[in-house]
C-alpha positions in Angstrom: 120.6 96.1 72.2 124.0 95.9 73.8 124.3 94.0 77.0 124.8 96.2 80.3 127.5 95.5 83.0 128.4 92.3 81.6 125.1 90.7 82.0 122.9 89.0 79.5 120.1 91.7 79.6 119.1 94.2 77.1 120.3 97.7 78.5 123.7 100.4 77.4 126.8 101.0 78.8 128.3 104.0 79.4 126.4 105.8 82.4 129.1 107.7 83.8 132.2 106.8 85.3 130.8 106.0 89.1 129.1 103.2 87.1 131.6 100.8 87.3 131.3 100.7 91.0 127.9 99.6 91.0 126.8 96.2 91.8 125.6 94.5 88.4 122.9 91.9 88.4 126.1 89.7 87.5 127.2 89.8 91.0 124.3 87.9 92.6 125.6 84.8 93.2 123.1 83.6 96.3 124.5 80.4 98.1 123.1 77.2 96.5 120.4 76.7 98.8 118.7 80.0 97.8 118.8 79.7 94.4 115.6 78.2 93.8 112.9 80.6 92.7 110.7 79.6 94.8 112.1 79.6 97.7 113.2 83.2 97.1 109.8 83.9 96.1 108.1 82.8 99.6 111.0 83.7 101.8 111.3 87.1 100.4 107.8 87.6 101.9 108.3 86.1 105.0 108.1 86.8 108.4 111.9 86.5 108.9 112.7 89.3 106.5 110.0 91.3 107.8 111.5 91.7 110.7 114.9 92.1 109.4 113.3 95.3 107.6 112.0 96.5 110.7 115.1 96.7 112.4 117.0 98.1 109.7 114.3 100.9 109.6 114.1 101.8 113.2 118.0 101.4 113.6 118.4 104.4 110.7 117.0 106.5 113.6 114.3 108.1 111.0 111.3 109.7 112.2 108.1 108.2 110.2 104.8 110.0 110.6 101.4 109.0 108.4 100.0 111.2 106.0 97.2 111.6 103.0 98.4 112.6 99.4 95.8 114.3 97.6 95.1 112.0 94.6 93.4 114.4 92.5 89.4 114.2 91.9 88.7 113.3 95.8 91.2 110.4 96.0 92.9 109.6 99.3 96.0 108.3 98.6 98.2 107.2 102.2 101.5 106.5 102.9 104.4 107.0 105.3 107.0 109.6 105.4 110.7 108.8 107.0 113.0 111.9 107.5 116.6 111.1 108.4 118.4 111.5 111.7 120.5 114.2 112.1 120.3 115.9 109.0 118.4 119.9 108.3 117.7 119.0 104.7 117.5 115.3 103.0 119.2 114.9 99.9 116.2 114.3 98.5 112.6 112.6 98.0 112.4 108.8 97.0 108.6 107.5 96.5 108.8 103.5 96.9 105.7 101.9 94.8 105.3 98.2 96.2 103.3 95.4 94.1 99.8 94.0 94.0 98.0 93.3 97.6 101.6 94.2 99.0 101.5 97.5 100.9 103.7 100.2 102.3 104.9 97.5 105.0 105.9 95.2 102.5 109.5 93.8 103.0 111.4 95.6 99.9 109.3 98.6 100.7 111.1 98.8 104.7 114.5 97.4 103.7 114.6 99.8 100.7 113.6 102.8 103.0 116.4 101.8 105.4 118.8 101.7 102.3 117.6 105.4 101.7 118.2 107.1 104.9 121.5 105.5 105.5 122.2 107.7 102.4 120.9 110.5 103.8 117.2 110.4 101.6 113.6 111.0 103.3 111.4 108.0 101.9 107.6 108.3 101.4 105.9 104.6 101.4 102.9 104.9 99.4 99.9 102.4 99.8 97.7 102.1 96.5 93.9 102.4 96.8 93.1 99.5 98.8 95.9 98.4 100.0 97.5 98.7 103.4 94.6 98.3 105.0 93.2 102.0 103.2 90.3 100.5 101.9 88.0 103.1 103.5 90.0 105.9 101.9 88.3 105.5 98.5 85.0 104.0 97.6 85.8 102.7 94.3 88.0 100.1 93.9 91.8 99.7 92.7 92.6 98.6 89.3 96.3 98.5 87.6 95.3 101.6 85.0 94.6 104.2 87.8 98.3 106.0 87.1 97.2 109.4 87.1 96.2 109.3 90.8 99.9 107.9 91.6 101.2 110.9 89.4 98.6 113.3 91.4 99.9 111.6 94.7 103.6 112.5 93.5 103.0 116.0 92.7 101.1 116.7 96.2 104.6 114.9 98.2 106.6 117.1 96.1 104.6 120.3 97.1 104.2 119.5 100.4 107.9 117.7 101.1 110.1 119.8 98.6 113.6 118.9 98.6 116.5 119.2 96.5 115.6 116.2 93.7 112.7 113.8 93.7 113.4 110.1 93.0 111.3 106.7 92.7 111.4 103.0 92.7 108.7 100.1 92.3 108.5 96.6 92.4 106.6 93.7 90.3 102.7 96.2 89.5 104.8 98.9 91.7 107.3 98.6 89.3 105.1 99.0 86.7 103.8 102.2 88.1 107.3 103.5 88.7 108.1 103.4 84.8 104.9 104.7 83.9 105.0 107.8 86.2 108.3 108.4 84.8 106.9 108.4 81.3 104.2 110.8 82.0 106.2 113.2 84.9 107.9 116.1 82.0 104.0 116.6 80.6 103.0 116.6 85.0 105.7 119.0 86.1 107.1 116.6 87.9 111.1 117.0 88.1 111.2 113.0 88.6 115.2 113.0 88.3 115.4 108.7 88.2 113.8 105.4 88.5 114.5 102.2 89.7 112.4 99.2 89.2 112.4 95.4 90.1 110.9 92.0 88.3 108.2 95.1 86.7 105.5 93.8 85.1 105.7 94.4 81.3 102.7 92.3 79.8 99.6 91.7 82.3 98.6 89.5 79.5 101.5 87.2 79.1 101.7 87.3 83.0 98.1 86.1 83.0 98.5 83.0 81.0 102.0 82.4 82.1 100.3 81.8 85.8 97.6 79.8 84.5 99.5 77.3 82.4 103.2 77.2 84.3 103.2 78.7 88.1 99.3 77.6 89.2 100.3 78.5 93.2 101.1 82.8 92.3 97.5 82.4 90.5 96.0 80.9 93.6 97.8 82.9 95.9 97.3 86.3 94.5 93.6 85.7 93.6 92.9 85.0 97.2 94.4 87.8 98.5 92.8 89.6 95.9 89.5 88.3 97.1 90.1 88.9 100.7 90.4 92.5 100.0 87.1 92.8 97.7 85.2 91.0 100.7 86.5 94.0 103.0 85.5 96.4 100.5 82.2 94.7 100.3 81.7 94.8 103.8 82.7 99.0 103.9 80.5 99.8 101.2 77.4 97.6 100.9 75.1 99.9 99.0 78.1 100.7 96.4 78.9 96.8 95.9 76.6 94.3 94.9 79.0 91.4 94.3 77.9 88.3 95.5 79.6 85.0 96.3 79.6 83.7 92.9 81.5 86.3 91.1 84.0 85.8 93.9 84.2 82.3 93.0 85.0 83.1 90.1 88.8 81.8 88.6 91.6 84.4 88.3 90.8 85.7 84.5 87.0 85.6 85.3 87.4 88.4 88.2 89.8 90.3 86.6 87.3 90.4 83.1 84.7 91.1 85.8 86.9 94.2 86.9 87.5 95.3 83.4 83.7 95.1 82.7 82.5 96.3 85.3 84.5 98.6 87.8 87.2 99.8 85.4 85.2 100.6 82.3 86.6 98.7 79.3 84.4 96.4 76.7 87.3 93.6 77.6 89.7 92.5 79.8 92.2 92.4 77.0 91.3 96.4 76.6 92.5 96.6 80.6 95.4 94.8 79.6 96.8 96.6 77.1 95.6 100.1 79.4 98.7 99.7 81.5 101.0 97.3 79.6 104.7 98.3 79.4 105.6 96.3 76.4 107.1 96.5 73.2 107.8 100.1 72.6 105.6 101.8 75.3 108.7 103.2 76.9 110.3 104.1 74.3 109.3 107.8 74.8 110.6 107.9 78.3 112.9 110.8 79.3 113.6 109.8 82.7 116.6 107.6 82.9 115.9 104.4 84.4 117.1 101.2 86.0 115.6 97.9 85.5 116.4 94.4 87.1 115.1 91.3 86.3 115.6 87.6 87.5 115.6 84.8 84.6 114.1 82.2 86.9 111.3 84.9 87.9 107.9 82.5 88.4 105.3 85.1 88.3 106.6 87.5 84.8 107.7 85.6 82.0 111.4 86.7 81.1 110.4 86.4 77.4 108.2 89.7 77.9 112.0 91.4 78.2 113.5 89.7 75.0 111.4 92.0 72.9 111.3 95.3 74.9 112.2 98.5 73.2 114.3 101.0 75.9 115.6 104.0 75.2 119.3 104.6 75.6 118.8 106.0 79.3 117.3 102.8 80.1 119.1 99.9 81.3 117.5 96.6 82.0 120.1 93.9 83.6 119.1 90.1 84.1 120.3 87.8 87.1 120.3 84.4 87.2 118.5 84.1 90.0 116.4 85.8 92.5 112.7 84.7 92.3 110.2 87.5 92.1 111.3 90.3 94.0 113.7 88.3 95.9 117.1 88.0 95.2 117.8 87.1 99.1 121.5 87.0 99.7 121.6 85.0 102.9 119.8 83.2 106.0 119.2 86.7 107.5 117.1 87.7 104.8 119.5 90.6 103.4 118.6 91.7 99.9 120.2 92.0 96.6 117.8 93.9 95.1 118.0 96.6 97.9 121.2 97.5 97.8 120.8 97.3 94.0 118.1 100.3 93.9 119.3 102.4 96.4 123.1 102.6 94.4 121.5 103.2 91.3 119.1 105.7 92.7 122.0 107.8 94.0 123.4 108.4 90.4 121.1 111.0 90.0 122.9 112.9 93.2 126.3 111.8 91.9 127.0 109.8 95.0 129.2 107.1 94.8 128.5 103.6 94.8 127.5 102.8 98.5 
């Protein structure tokens, strides 16, 4: 595939002439100091940036109320809803997706928003099952292959929230999701118009053994959050879960088999793998144009799960140097790259210009 914007991704030129006023992942060029992985990894978490995002939000002026998407087949799905200031119809709907154990609060999740209603967009953070503190919503328990509630979720904001276009963007599993609901929202009825992702991930599989063998401290750190939240789910529901110390003991691929087995209903984890992998040709059916960015020096997906990824031509995926996973801090203040990056190439489907 031919390289898009100059960069050493896989993606296609040619978008449209507002394209060439877009930022490209060649023009992250973070000051030296950042441009360790990760660095960008942890500080793109961290408190600072968390507060950043919270003033950028509540300076947009945005009024943000709480509210439950039906997720089809008695799911509870929440989220937030921010409608810009000063405005008697939004341009549109954008649905943010944000990673796993991350939540509606998440940093790229409240800077994103901000982005958003600047532009004049009403945002709806959504929280996953179990996540954002929702664990009482559902009694069974979140696993990465429960897309058709997401796409239920979608269609119950678009009934309720109508509005002239309906947009989304995800990062890392959020990501994921994002690309996946595009591939399944023609057959929905859902007029998703475009997509944005960040550092998706393609392959849970490569992902899996790239954290066990080459970046041990994502494995620790995501399994325990990961079993934090299955202790408070245990504690909400002790006649539905039986889990007992020992299987939360157990290492990363040994709990996620054990959710496979057990709660998800596959004969193997490699079956629950390949139930919500994006890789290889699994997009290629997409219709909804989408935009993709990547950082090479990503330490939780491996950037060899792009090399082989099979786009179609409305699909661009650009690669930065640097940027971590979901990073791509641009300064001390915690300002992001990857922000600014989704919210531009999320107003291409409204033919606004590059903002």
């Amino acid at each position: 595939m031919q390289a898009d914007g100059g960069d050493y991704g896989i993606g296609h030129t040619g978008e449209n002439a507002q394209a060439d006023a877009l930022l490209s992942a060649s023009d992250y060029a973070p000051p030296r100091w950042l441009r360790n992985p990760h660095l960008q990894s942890v500080l793109g978490s961290g408190p600072i940036r968390r507060r950043r995002g919270e003033l950028l939000l509540a300076a947009t002026g945005a009024t943000t109320t709480a509210h439950i998407l039906d997720g089809g087949d008695g799911v509870r799905l929440q989220g937030w809803l921010s409608v810009p200031a000063g405005r008697q119809e939004p341009r549109g709907t954008v649905l943010l997706l944000h990673g796993w154990e991350g939540s509606s609060q998440s940093n790229y999740m409240l800077m994103t928003a901000a982005r958003m209603l600047r532009q004049g967009y009403q945002v709806f953070r959504l929280n996953f099952r179990d996540h954002g503190g929702t664990y009482h919503l559902n009694v069974d328990l979140f696993h990465s292959d429960r897309i058709e509630e997401v796409v239920n979720a979608a269609q119950d904001l678009w009934r309720r929230f109508p509005s002239p276009r309906l947009l989304a963007a995800g990062y890392s599993l959020g990501g994921n999701f994002a690309l996946r609901l595009a591939l399944r929202a023609p057959a929905a009825g859902l007029p998703l118009e475009r997509v944005a992702a960040v550092c998706p991930l393609v392959d849970p599989a490569s992902t899996m053994e790239y954290m066990e063998h080459e970046t041990h401290f994502y494995n620790w750190y995501f399994r325990r959050k990961w079993r934090d939240s299955l202790i408070r789910k245990r504690a909400l529901f002790p006649d539905h879960f039986a889990y007992d110390d020992a299987v939360l003991a157990l290492d990363m691929r040994g709990l996620m088999a054990w959710l496979a087995e057990q709660h998800a209903g596959y004969d193997s984890l490699q079956a629950y793998f390949d139930s919500y992998t994006i890789g290889g040709a699994r997009l290629a059916q997409m219709q909804v144009p989408a935009d993709i960015l990547m950082a090479e020096d990503d330490p939780v997906i491996p950037f060899t799960d792009f090399r082989a990824w099979q786009l179609p031509a409305h699909a661009h995926l650009q690669v930065a140097h640097w940027g971590g996973h979901c990073g791509f801090l641009e300064n001390a203040r915690g300002d992001g790259f990857a922000e600014r990056w989704v919210a531009q190439r999320l107003a291409l489907a409204a033919g606004q210009p590059a903002g």
